[in-house]
Structures are given as C-alpha cells and as structure tokens.
N, C-alpha and C positions, 0 to 999 in steps of 0.2 A: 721842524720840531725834532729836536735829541731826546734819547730815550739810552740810557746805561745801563748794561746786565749788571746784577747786583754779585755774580756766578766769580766771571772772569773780565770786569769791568770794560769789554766793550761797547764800544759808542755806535750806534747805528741810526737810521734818519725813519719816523713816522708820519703820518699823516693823522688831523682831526677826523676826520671817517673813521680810517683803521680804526680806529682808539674807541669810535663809538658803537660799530658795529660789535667790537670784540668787548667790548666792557672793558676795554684797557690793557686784555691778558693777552700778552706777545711770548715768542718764543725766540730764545737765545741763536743764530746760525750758526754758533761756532760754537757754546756750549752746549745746547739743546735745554736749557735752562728756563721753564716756565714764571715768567712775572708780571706782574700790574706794572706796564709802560707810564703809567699817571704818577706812582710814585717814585719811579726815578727819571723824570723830566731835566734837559736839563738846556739850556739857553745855548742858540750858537751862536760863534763870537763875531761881534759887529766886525767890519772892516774897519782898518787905521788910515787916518786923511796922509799920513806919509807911508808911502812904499817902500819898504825897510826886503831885504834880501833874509836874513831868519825868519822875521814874520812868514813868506811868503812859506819858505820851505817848510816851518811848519805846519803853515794851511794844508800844504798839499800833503803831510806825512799823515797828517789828520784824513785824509778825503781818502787816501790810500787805505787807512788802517780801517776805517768806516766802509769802504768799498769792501775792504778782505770780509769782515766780521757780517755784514751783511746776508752776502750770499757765500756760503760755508760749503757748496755743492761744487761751484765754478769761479774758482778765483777768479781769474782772465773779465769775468765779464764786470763792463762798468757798471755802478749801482744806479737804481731807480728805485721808482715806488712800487714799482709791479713788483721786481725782484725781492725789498720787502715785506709785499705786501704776501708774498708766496710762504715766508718765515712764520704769519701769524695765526697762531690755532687757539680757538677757542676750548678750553678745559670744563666747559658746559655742557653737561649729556644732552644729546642731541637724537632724538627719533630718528628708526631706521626710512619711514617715511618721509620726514623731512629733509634726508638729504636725499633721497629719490626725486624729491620736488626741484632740489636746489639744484642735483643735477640734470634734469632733463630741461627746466629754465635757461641753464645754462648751454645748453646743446651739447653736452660733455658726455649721454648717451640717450640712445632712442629710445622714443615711448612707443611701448606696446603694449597689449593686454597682458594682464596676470592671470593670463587661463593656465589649466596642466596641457603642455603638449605631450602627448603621445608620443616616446622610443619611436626610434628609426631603426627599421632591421633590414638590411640590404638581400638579409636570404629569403624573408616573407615580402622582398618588394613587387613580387606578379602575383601574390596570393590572392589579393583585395582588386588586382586590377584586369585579373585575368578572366574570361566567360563562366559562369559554371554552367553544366552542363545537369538538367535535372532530366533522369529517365523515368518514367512514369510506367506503370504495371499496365501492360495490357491485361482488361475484363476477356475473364472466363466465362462462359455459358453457364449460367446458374441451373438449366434444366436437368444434365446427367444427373447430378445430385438428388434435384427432386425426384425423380425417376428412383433411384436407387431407393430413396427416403421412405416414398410411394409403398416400394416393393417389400421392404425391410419390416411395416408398420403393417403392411398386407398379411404377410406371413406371420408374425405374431396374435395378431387377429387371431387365423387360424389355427396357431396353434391353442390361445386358451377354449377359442369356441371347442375344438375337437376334446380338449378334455375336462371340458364341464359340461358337454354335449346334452346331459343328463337332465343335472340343475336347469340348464335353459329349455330343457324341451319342456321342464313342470312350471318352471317360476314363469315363461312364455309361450304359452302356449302355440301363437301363432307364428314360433318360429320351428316348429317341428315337421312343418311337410319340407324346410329347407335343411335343416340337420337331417332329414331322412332322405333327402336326396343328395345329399354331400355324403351321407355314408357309403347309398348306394356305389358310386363312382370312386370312394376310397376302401371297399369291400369291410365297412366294420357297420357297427350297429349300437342301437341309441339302450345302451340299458335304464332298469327303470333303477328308481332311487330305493337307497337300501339303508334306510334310518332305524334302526333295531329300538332307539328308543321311544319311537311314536307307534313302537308292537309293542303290546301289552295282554299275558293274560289273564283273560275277566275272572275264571273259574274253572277249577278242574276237582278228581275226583278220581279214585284207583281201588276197585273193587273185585272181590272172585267171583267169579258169574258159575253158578251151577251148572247150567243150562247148556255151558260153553266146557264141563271136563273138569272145571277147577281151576278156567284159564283168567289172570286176569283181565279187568274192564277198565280201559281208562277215556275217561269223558272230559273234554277240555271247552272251551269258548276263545277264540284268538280274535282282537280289534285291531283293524287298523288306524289309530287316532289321526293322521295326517289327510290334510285336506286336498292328497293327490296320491292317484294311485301309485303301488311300491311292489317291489318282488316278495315273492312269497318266502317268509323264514324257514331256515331248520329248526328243527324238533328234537331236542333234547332229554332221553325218560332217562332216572338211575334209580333203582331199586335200591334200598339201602336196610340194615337189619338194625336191631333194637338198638345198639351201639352207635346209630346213624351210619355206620361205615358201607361204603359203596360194593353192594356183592355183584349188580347189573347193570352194566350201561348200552344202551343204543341210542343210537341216529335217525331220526326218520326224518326224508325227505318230502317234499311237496307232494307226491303224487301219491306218497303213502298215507297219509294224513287226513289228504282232504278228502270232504263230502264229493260225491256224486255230481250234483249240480253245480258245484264252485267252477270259477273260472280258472285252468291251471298255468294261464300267462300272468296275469297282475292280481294283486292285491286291492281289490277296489277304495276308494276314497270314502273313510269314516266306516269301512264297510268289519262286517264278521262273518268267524268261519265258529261252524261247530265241529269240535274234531270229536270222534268216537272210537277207540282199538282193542282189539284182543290180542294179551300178550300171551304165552307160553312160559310159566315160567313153575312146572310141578316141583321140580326138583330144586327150587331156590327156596328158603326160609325169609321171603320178606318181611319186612315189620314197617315200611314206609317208601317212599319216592321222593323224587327230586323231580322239578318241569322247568325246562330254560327254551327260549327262543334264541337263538341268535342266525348275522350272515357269515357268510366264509369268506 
C-alpha cells in the first residue's frame, strides 16, 4: 500500500498494521511532514502483460525514489517495512508511563524499581563500612563522694547546732547534757535565752524615804512570762524633772537589783522578782522616772 506526502509529494510503501496502530498519522522521511497516510492512499501500478524497456525503467526510478524518501537517515539502505515503519510517529500525547511499559516490553531497557537511590561518595566509601569503635567510661567509686557528702552535711549540722545552741537547749530539753558536753570540749558555753519581750514590769513606784536622809525609794515587781527559764535583764532608772527631761540616769545590773533569796544564774520560768533601791539623789530636783528592762 502507497501512501504520498502531501509536503513534498513523496511516495513511500505502508503497511494495514502501521496505519492501525497509528490512526493513519505517518511522518514524512525526507520532509519531516506529519499526515493521515489514509488520506493520501494511493494504488500501485499493476504490472503490464508486455515487458516494455521504459515501463521497466520507470518502475525502478519509482522503487529508487520510494527507497530514498523512505528512509531519509541512510540512503544506501534498501527499503522495507521495518525502515518504514521506524518513519511513523504517532502525534497522540502519550503518558510518561506508558512508554516505560512500551519500552521495557520491548527489552529496549531494564526494569527496576523506582526507589531513591542514595549518591555515591567515593570519599565516605569506608565510613559506613569501616568498625566503629565505641569507648565506654569506666565507673568511678561512688563512695569518696559519699564520704565527702557525709562530712560536708556533718559539719553544717554543727555548725547551726553551735549557734542555736540556746534555742535547742529550751525548745529540747533532752538535748542539753549533749550541747553541754559539746561545749565542754569546744571551751564555750550554752547561754540562756534572752527575750526582753516575755520580761515585763508588773509594778513599780519612786518615793523619798525619810527614814533613809531624803534618799529616794524605788519599788519595782519584774515577770518572767516565758515558759523557760532566761537571763536576768538590765535595769534601766532616769530621773526626769517637771519638763520630763532626763536630769539622771543609771544602769543597774542583776546583782544590784535583785532580792537576797533570788537566783543570780536564770530567771526562773513564769517566775518574779521584787526589786527594792535606795537612790541617792539630794542634790537632784526630780519630779518623775522613767523604768526600762532591756539585754545588751
């Protein structure tokens, strides 16, 4: 079957296949000329019952030009259907899958999977295949530490025990023959608690005693409200004149102050003192006093 480009009127030979697989669209070999080989068909010429010398020549100037137009790549080569059939392209989009299928049917390349391969690095090629070597921390003795730990929390101890020494010998009682032997051995000593605010006095009272020169009298009552015993306060007297202003002041200490029978170590717990003094003060114009407790 003949088939003429419509381009540059070359004659080339099809096949009923060709024509059906492609829907008829050939491509020109010597033009490159895309057309429907179905509509230009065209009959080739019977033989003649006499053998005529032009007939002949023309046949074969025909088979010649049919040959060239053909295959457009390799003149030289004689025509077939293969050569062709090489000419005819379908102008029908065609999925990129579907010619993967067509070409690996065809054995024209290998089927493999469509995974990612992984770059090749020739300089990371013993990275992956060479041993690693994992060093592992040789374990330390956990005990120095505890030791240390032990020693560190020892001596803190110590140190707050030493200086609440006080607080803990009232607020615990049964731990004071061990603070009294710790002091021993550290040459100090367990004072008593010194809360000036749970000393209060009850009543007092500053008068000129005849009987005493015209010396004043002063009469006081000191509590100790805390339910453990404390160190004995100071004693605070100021003389003061009409004006309130301060003409006399003294200090007296524990020993001056207290009664006879009082104890002159502690301050007993809930306990009272009655204080009683003769002051000396002819030559002073009082007109009142002041009384304070406090520690030093």
């Amino acid at each position: 079957m003949l088939t003429c480009c419509p381009g540059c009127s070359t004659t080339f030979r099809v096949t009923p296949e060709q024509l059906k697989m492609r829907a008829g669209k050939v491509r020109c070999g010597k033009c490159q000329t895309v057309f429907n080989a179905l509509e230009s068909l065209a009959e080739a010429p019977s033989p003649q019952p006499s053998t005529e010398q032009p007939d002949r020549i023309e046949h074969e100037q025909f088979r010649e030009s049919s040959s060239e137009l053909a295959v457009a790549d390799s003149p030289d080569t004689a025509p077939s259907e293969a050569g062709a059939a090489d000419e005819i392209e379908s102008t029908m989009p065609v999925s990129p899958e579907a010619v993967r299928d067509s070409a690996v049917a065809a054995g024209l390349v290998a089927a493999r999977e469509t995974t990612e391969i992984p770059g090749y690095n020739k300089w990371a090629e013993g990275a992956f295949t060479a041993p690693i070597s994992v060093s592992v921390p040789t374990s330390r003795p956990a005990w120095p530490f505890v030791v240390v730990a032990l020693l560190l929390l020892s001596t803190l101890v110590a140190q707050i025990a030493h200086y609440y020494r006080a607080e803990l010998a009232v607020s615990t009682p049964s731990l004071r023959p061990v603070l009294e032997s710790a002091c021993a051995v550290l040459d100090c000593e367990i004072p008593l608690p010194r809360h000036v605010e749970l000393v209060s006095i009850e009543a007092s009272d500053l008068q000129v005693d005849p009987t005493q020169g015209g010396a004043l009298t002063l009469t006081a009552t000191l509590k100790n409200r805390a339910a453990y015993a404390q160190a004995w306060p100071l004693l605070e007297i100021t003389l003061t004149d009409v004006q309130d202003n301060a003409v006399l002041r003294r200090v007296l200490q524990p020993a001056e102050y207290l009664p006879p029978k009082a104890d002159p170590t502690l301050f007993p717990p809930n306990g009272e003192a009655a204080v009683r003094l003769w002051l000396e003060a002819k030559d002073v114009a009082a007109a009142g006093y002041r009384l304070y407790v406090f520690y030093p």
